[in-house]
Structure formats: C-alpha cells, structure tokens
C-alpha positions as CSV (number, residue, x, y, z in Angstrom):
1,X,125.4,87.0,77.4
2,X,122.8,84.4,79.3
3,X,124.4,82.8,82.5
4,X,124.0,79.5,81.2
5,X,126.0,80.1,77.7
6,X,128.8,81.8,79.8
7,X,129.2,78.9,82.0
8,X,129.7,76.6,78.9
9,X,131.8,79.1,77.2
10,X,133.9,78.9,81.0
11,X,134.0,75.0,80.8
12,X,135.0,75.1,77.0
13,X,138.1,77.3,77.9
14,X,139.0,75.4,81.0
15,X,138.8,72.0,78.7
16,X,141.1,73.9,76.3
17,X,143.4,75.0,79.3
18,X,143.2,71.1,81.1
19,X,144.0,70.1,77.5
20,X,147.5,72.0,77.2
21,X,148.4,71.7,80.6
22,X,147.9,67.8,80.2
23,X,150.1,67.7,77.4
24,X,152.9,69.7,79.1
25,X,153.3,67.5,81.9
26,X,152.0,63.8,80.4
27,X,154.9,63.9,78.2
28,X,157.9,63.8,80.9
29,X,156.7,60.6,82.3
30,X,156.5,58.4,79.0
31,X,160.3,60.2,77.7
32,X,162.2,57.4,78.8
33,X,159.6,55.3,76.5
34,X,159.9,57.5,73.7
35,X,163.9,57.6,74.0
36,X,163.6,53.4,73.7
37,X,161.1,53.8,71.1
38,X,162.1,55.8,68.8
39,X,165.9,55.5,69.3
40,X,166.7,59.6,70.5
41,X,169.9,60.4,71.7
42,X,169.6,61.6,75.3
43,X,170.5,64.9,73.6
44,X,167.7,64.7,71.1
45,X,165.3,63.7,73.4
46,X,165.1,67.0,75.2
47,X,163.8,68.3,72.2
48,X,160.4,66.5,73.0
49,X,160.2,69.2,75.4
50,X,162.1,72.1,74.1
51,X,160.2,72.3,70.7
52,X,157.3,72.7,72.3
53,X,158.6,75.3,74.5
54,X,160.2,77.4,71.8
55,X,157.1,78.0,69.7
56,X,154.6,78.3,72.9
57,X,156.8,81.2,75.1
58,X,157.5,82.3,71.3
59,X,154.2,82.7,69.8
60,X,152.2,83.5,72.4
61,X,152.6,87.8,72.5
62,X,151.7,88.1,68.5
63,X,149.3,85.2,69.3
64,X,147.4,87.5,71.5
65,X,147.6,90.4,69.8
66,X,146.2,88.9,66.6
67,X,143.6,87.9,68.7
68,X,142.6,91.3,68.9
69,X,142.9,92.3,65.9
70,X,141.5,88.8,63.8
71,X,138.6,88.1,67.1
72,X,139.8,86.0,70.0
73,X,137.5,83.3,69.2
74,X,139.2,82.9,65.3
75,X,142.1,82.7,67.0
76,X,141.1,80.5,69.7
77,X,139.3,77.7,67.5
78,X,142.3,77.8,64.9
79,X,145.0,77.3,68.0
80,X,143.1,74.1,68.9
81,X,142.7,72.8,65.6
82,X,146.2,73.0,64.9
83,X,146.8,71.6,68.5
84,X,144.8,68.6,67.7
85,X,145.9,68.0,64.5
86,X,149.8,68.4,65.7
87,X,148.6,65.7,68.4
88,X,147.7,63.0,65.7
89,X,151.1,63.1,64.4
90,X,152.7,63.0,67.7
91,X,151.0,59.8,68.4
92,X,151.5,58.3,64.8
93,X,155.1,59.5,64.7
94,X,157.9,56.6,64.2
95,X,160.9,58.7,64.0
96,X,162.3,61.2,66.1
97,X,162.3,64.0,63.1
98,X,158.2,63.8,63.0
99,X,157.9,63.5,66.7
100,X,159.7,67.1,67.6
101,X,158.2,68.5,64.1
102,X,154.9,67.4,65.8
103,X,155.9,68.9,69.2
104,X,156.9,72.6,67.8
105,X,153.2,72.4,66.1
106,X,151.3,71.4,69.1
107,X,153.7,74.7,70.8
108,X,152.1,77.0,67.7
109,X,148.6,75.6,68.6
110,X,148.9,76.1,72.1
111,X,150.2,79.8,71.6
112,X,147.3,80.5,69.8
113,X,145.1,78.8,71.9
114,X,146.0,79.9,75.0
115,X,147.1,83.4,74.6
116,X,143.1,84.6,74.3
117,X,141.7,82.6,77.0
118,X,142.6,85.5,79.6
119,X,140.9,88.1,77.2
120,X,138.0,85.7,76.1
121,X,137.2,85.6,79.9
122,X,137.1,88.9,81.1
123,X,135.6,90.0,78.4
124,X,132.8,87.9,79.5
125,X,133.2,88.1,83.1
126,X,133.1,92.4,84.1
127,X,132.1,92.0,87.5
128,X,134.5,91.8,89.8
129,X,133.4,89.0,92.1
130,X,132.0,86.7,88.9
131,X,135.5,87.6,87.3
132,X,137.1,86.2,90.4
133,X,135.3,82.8,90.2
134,X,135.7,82.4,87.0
135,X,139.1,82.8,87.1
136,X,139.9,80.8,89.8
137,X,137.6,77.8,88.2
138,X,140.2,78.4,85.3
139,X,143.3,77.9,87.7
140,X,141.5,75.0,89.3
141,X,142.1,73.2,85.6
142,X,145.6,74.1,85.4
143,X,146.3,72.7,88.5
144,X,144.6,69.7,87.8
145,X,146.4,69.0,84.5
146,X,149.6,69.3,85.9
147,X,148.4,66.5,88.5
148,X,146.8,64.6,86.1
149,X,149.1,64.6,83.7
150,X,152.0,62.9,85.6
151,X,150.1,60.1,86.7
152,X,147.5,59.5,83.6
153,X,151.8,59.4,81.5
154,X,152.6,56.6,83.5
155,X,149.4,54.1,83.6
156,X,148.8,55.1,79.7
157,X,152.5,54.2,78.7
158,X,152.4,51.2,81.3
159,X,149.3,49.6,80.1
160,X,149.2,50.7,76.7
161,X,152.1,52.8,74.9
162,X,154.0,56.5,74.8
163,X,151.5,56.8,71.8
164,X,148.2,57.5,73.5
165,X,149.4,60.4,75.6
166,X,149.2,62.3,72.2
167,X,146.1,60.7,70.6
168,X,144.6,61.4,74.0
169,X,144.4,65.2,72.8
170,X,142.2,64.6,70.1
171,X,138.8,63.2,71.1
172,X,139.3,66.2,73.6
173,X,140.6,68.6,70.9
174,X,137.7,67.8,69.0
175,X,134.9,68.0,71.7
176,X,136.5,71.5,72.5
177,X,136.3,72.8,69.0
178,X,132.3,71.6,68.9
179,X,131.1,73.4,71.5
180,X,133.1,76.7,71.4
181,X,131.8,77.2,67.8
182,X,128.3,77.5,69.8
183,X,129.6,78.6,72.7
184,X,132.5,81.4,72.7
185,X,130.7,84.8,72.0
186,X,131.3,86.3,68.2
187,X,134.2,89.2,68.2
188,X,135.0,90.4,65.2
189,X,138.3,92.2,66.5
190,X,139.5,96.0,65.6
191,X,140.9,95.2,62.0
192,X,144.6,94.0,60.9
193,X,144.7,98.5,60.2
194,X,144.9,99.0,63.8
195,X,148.2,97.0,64.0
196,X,149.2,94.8,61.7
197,X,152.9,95.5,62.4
198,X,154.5,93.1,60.4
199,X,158.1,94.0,61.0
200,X,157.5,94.2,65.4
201,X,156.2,90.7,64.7
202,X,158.9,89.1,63.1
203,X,161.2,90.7,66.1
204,X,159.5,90.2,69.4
205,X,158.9,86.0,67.7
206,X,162.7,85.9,66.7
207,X,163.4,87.5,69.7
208,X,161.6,85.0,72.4
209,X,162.4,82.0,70.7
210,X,165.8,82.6,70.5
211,X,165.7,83.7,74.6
212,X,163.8,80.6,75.2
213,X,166.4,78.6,73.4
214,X,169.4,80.1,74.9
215,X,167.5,79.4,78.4
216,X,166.7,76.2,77.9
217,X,170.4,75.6,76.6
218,X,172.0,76.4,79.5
219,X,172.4,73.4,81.6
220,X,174.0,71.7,78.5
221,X,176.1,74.9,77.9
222,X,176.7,77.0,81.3
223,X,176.0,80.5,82.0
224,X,178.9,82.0,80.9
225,X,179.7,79.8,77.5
226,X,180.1,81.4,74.6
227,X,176.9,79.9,72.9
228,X,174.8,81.8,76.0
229,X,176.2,85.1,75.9
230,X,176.2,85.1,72.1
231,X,172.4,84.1,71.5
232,X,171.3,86.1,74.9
233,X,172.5,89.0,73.9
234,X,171.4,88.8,70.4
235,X,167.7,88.1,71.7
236,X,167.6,91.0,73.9
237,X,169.1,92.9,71.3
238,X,165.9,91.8,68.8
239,X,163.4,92.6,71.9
240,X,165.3,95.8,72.3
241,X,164.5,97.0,68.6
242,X,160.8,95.5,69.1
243,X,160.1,97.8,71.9
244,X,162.0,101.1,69.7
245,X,159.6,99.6,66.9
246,X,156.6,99.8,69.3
247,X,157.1,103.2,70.4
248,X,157.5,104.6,67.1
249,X,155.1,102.4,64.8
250,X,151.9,104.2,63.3
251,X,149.8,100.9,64.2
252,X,152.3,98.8,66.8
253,X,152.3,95.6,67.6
254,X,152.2,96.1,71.4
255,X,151.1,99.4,72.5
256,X,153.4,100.4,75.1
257,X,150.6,102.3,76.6
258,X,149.6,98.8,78.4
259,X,152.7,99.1,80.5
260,X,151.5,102.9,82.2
261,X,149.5,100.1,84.4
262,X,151.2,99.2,87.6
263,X,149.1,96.5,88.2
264,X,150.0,94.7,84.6
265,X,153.8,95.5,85.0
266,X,153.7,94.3,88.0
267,X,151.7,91.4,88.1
268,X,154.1,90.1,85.1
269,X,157.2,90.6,86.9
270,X,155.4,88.8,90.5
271,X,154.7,86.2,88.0
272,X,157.5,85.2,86.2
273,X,159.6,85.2,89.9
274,X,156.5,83.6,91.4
275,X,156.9,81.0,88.7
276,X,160.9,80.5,88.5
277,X,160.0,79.7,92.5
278,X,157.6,77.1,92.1
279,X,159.1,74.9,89.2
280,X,161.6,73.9,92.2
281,X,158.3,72.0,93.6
282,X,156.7,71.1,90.2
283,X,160.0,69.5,89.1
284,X,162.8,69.1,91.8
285,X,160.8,67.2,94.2
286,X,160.0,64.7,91.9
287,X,163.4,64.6,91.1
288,X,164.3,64.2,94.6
289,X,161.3,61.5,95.2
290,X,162.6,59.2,92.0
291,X,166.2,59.8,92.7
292,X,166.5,60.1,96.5
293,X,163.9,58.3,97.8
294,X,163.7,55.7,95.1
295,X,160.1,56.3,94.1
296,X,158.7,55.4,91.1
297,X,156.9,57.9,88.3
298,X,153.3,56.5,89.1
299,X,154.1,57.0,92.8
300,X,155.5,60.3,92.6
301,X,152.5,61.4,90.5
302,X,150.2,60.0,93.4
303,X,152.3,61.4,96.3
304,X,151.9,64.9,94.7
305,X,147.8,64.5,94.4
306,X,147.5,66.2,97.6
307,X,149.6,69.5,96.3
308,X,147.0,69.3,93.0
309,X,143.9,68.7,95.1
310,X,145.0,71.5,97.8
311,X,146.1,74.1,94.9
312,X,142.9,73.2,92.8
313,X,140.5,73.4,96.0
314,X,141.7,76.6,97.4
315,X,141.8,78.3,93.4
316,X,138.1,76.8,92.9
317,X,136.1,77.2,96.6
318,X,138.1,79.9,98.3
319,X,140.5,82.3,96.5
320,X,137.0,84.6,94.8
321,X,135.9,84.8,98.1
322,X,139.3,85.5,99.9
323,X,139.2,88.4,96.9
324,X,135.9,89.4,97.3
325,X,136.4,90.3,101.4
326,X,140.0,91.3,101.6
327,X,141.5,92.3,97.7
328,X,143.5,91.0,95.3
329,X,146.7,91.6,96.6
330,X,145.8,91.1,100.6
331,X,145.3,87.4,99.0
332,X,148.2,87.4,96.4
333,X,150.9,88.3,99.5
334,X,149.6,85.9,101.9
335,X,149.2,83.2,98.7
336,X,153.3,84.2,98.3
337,X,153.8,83.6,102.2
338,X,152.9,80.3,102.2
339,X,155.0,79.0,99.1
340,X,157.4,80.4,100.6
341,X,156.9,78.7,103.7
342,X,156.8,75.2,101.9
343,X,160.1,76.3,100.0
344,X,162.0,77.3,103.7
345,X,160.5,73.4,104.7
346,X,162.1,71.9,102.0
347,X,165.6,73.5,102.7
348,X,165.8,70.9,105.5
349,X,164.2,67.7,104.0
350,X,166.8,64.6,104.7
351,X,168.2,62.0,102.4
352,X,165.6,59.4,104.0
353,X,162.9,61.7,104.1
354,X,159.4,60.3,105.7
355,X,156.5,61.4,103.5
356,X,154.3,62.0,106.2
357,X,156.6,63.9,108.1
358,X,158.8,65.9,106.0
359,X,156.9,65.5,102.4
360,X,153.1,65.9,103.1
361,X,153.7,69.8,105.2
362,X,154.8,70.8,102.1
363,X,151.8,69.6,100.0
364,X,149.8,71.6,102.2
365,X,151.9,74.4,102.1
366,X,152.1,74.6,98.4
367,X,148.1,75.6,98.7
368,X,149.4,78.9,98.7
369,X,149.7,78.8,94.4
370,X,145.7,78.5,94.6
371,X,145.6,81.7,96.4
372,X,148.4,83.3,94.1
373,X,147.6,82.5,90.6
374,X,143.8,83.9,90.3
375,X,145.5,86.8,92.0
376,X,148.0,87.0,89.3
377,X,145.2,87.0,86.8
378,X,143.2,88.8,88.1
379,X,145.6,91.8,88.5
380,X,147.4,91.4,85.0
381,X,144.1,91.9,83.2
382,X,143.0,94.2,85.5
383,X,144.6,97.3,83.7
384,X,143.8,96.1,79.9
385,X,140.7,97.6,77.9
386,X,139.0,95.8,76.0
387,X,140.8,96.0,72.6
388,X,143.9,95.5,74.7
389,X,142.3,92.0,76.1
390,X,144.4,89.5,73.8
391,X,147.2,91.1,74.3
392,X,147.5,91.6,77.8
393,X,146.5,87.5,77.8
394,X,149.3,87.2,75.5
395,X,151.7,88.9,77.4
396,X,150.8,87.4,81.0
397,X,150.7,83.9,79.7
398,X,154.5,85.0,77.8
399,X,155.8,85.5,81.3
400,X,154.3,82.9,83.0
401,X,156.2,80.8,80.4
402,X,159.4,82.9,80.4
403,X,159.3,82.3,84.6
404,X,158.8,78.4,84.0
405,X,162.1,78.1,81.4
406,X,164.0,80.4,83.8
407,X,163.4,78.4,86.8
408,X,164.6,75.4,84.7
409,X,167.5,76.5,83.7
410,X,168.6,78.9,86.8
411,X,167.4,75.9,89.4
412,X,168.8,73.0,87.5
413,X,171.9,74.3,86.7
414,X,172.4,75.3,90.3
415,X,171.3,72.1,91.9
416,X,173.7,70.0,89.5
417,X,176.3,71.9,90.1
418,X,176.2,71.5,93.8
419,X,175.7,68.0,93.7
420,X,178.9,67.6,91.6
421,X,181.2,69.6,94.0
422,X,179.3,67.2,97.2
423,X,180.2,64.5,94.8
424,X,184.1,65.4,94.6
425,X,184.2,66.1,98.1
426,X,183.3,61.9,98.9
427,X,179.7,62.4,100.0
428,X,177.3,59.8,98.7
429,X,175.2,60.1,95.7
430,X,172.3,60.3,97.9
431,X,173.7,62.9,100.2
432,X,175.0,65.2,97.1
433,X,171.8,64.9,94.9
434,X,169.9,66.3,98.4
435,X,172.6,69.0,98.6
436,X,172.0,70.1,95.2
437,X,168.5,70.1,95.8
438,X,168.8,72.0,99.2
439,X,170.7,74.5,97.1
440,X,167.4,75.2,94.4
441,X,165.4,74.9,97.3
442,X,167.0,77.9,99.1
443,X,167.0,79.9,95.7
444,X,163.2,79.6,95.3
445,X,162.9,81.5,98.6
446,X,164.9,84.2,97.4
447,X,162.5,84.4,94.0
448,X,159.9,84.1,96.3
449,X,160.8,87.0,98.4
450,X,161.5,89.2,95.7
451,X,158.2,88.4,95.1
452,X,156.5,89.5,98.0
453,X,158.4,92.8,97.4
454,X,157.2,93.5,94.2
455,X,154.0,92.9,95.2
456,X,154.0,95.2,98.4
457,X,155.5,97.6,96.3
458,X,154.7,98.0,92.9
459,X,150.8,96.0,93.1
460,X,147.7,98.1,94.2
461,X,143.9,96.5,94.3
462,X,142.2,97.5,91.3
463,X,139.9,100.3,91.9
464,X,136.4,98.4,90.9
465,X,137.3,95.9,94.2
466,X,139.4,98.5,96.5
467,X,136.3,98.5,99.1
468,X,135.2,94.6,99.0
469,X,131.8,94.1,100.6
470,X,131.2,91.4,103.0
471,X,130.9,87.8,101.8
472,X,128.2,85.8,103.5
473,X,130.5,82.9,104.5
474,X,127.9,80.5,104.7
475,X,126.6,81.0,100.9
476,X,127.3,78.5,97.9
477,X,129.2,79.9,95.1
478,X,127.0,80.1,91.6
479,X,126.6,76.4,89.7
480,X,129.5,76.4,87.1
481,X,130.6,73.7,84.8
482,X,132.6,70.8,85.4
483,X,135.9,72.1,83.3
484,X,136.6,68.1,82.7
485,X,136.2,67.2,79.0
C-alpha cells in the first residue's frame, strides 16, 4: 500500500480512536447537566456511563474476532455508523430511557469500531520501526481525547447545552466513514466457516457484561454483598465454559493458540494493572482538585493539559524512537517507573495543595503512559498472525477496558471508605476526602509494581526488534497526518 494512502488510512483510525475517546470523557463533565435536564435519579444517572461500558468491555472480544472473519474494515465502517447514528439520539434524547438506550448503542458501535483498529494497523504497518510510529501517533489521539474531552464538556454545556457533546460525534462520525471507504485497504476476512462459533459468542458476551456490571456495581453494593458474589461468580462461571468451548470447538471463537505467546499474555495482564493504576490519575485527582481544592470542571480540565500534552508528546516524538534504540520492553519498564514515581508523589499531596508545587511534578511524571502504552501495543500484537489480527485487537482493547472498570471500582470503593472512617474519627471533610485519596493513591503503586514484575518477568522484545539499530537522533520522523478530524 502507497505511503501516502497509509498515512490517511493512519489519520482515519486515529479520528475514529479521538472520536471514542472524546465521547468517554466529554460526558462526565456535562452529567450534572443531564441529571437537571432530564430529571435522573442520582442512581440512574450512573447509567449514562455504565451503559456505555457494559456493551463496549462486552462486545469488543466477538467484535474483533468477527473482524477477522467478516474483514476488519466491514467491521470498522459498520461500528462507526452505528456510533454516529447512537450519537444523534443521545443528543436528541428528552428522557432518561432514550438517553442510556442511546449510550449502550454508542458502547456496541464503539466495540466494533475500536476492536479492529489494532489489527487494521499492523496489518498495514510490518516494519518494526514504521509500526512503532504509527502506533504511538495512535496513542497520541487517545491521549488527547481524554484531555480534550474534559474541557471541550464544560465550555460546550456552558455556552451552549449537554446536547452538543453528542451531536459533536456526528459531523466527525461522518467525515470518518467518507474517507475510510477510500482509504482503509479491502480484507475480505477468512470466512464465518473458520469460526463462526455461535454458542462461545453468546458466553464470553454474557459473560463480560455481566463482569463489567458486577464491577461497576460495587461501590453501590460492596465487595462482599450478596449481589457481587452472586453475579461474579456466575460471570466467571460463563467465561469458564467459553474457554472449555474454545478448546474443544471445531471452528472456536478464540483460538487458545494466541495465548502460547508470552508477549500477548503478558502484555494483557501489564495492561489491565497498568490501567487499574492510572484511572487513580485520570479520575481521583480531579476528584481531589473539585472536591479538595475547590476547582472547578473547566479548571480541572485545563490544570490536567500539561499530563495530555506530556503523554501525547512523548507517545507521538519519542516513544518509536526510544523503541527503535533500546526495545520494547527497556521502554515499557522505564514508561512503568515513572507512573509509578508520580503515583508515590501523590501519596503525600496536602489538603491545600499548591499546583505548582505539589500538582504540576506529577503532570510531568505521568509522561511515563506515553512511553507505556505504544509499548503495550506494540507487544500485545506482536505475537498475533495475521488472521489472528482482530482478535488479538479485540482482546487487548477487552483488557484495557476490564483494567479501567477495575480501577473504578477497586480505587473508589477504597478511597470512600477511608474517607468515611477519617470522617467518624472528627477529621474535616477536607482532611478525610485527602485520606481516602492518599489511600487509592498508595494502591496504584502496588498495581503499578506488579506491573513492573510482570513485565521483567513474563515480557521478552519481540524477535523482529531484539537487536535495535542506532537512531540518528538528529533525524525527523516521516510526515504523518494530523489525527484531528
């Protein structure tokens, strides 16, 4: 494929990637709007969130494999059109009912969309430095929407209403759909024969949802409730017979064969700790900044550019070139060390923290998830042939979002739970609320080192980059696309 047609097909997935990340993170900042709005319980209105969830952690392992077996770029134009269309009735919606019906569609869209990305790229990206780049361009976007997405929430719900941050999705929806039909190279995929395993399907989909659900639950519920154990063990009893069906099936679902690669087993499990880690930045500091420090959503958005700009630089200019001279996982471990740096600084952040002093370290810190994430990638889809492609983009983007609903409901439930036992002990609200957040804080370092221990020991650099060459320091990395919209 031309050079030029694969840097649009790059910028037509990163759109696609910006796009979903976007929506992910616009949407917390305009909930108290919606709540006002459309009259949800404070109950209800977590379903904004945890519809969307459901369905996207759900979907996206089938989502990947059918991408496979249908072609990755069916499955990646039908995700977005379902995503766009899902965002035009999120925006139009006027009761809660439509809005979450709306928000589990955009989840099913999203699945499809994003599960083929990962296989879509390295199917167009074989050498190992171009691969690199590419992937880190593609990180660049995530970190961007997540940045983005908190402060474009506020000013669109400020100066106009909760409704754009949804119609917002489809002038880009729809730009995205236009130019992968021209750009995205044709793959025709192995056939529905070669594992159209309807029955391993329906149990690895029942099965994550319900996980995701019981997960996300568990603040509202506890740990130990009934309502967790119950649905918990039922889910890992569905995955359970899923992975008995996939050993057994004439044409599985998942070939187990894709887990006899260290790199992808282990690159999953790095992630999804890696990930439970970080949510403790992505979410409890802006906690702590609105609740502690009395900032407000725009100003938390803005006092986290730095993180986003640091994270998306390092990703984009550095990380394919950190790869390229010293390997994958030289860069992954030294990407972990310094998140877990920033999580050991925020251990020790006061009730009337400075943001200069105590706040903007950590920003800098946090640089290290440029370094790690193309790492991640990069190893996860190192181990995966080419009809295995969707798949292994399935199942790395399944634990990435598996990670993200485990740090929520491990960190959360943790941190409020500290701060009501500071709370019954007389200390301020201010004081507990730092205390609880100390608490997750500490936690993340543990994921974090548990990490760095998979990664030492499990994690090898793939073969086609074990002896990097030299990198002329002084060179300009290859023109690419813009991945803005």
């Amino acid at each position: 494929m031309p050079t030029d047609s694969r840097g649009l097909a790059l910028g037509v997935l990163s759109a696609a990637g910006l796009m979903t990340i976007l929506d992910g993170s616009i949407v917390t900042v305009a909930m108290p709007a919606i709540q006002n709005d459309l009259g949800f319980s404070p109950a209800g209105l977590s379903w904004t969130v945890n519809a969307y969830l459901i369905a996207f952690g759900g979907l996206l392992l089938l989502a990947g494999r059918l991408g496979d077996l249908i072609g990755r770029k069916t499955m990646f134009l039908a995700g977005n059109a379902v995503f766009t269309a899902a965002s035009v009735l999120a925006g139009a919606a006027t009761t809660p009912g439509v809005l979450i019906a709306a928000r589990f569609l955009q989840g099913v869209g999203s699945a499809m969309a994003s599960a083929v990305v990962l296989g879509i790229l390295v199917t167009l990206y074989t050498e190992p430095r171009e691969r690199a780049k590419a992937i880190g361009i593609f990180s660049f976007t995530g970190a961007a929407g997540a940045s983005i997405g908190q402060v474009l929430g506020g000013v669109l719900t400020d100066l106009l209403n909760w409704h754009w941050i949804f119609l917002i999705n489809l002038p880009i929806g729809l730009a995205t759909i236009a130019l992968a039909v021209r750009a995205l190279p044709r793959d025709r995929g192995i056939g529905l024969a070669a594992g159209a395993d309807i029955a391993g399907a329906m149990l690895v989909t029942a099965g994550l949802m319900l996980g995701i659900y019981t997960v996300v639950k568990v603040e509202e519920h506890g740990w130990l409730a009934g309502h967790t154990l119950g649905l918990g063990a039922v889910s890992l009893a569905l995955l359970a017979a899923f992975v008995v069906r996939q050993a057994r099936a004439a044409t599985p679902l998942m070939p187990l064969r894709i887990f006899r690669s260290r790199n992808v087993s282990g690159a999953n499990v790095v992630q999804m700790l890696a990930l439970s880690a970080m949510f403790a930045f992505q979410i409890i500091v802006a906690l702590y900044m609105q609740k502690v420090l009395g900032y407000s959503a725009l100003e938390t958005g803005l006092a986290m550019l730095p993180a986003a700009v640091a994270i998306g630089g390092i990703s984009l200019f550095v990380s394919a070139r950190l790869i390229a001279r010293f390997g994958t996982r030289v860069v992954l471990v030294t990407g972990l060390l310094l998140l877990l740096a920033a999580m050991a600084w925020l251990t020790r952040v006061p009730v009337n923290a400075g943001y200069v002093t105590d706040l903007l370290p950590v920003m800098v810190l946090i640089a290290g998830g440029g370094l790690v994430l193309p790492a991640l990638a990069n190893l996860g889809m190192s181990g995966a042939k080419a009809d295995d492609a969707g798949l292994a983009s399935g199942l790395f983007n399944t634990t990435q979002q598996i990670g993200m609903a485990l740090g929520v409901a491990v960190l959360s439930t943790l941190a409020a739970s500290r701060t009501e036992h500071l709370l019954g002990e007389g200390r301020s609200r201010a004081e507990a609320l730092t205390g609880g957040y100390h608490l997750a804080f500490t936690t993340s370092a543990g994921l974090l080192v548990a990490a760095l221990v998979v990664a030492l020991v499990v994690l090898r650099t793939p073969k086609d980059a074990a002896e990097p060459k030299p990198v002329d320091a002084s060179a300009e990395p290859a023109a690419q696309p813009s991945p803005i919209a």
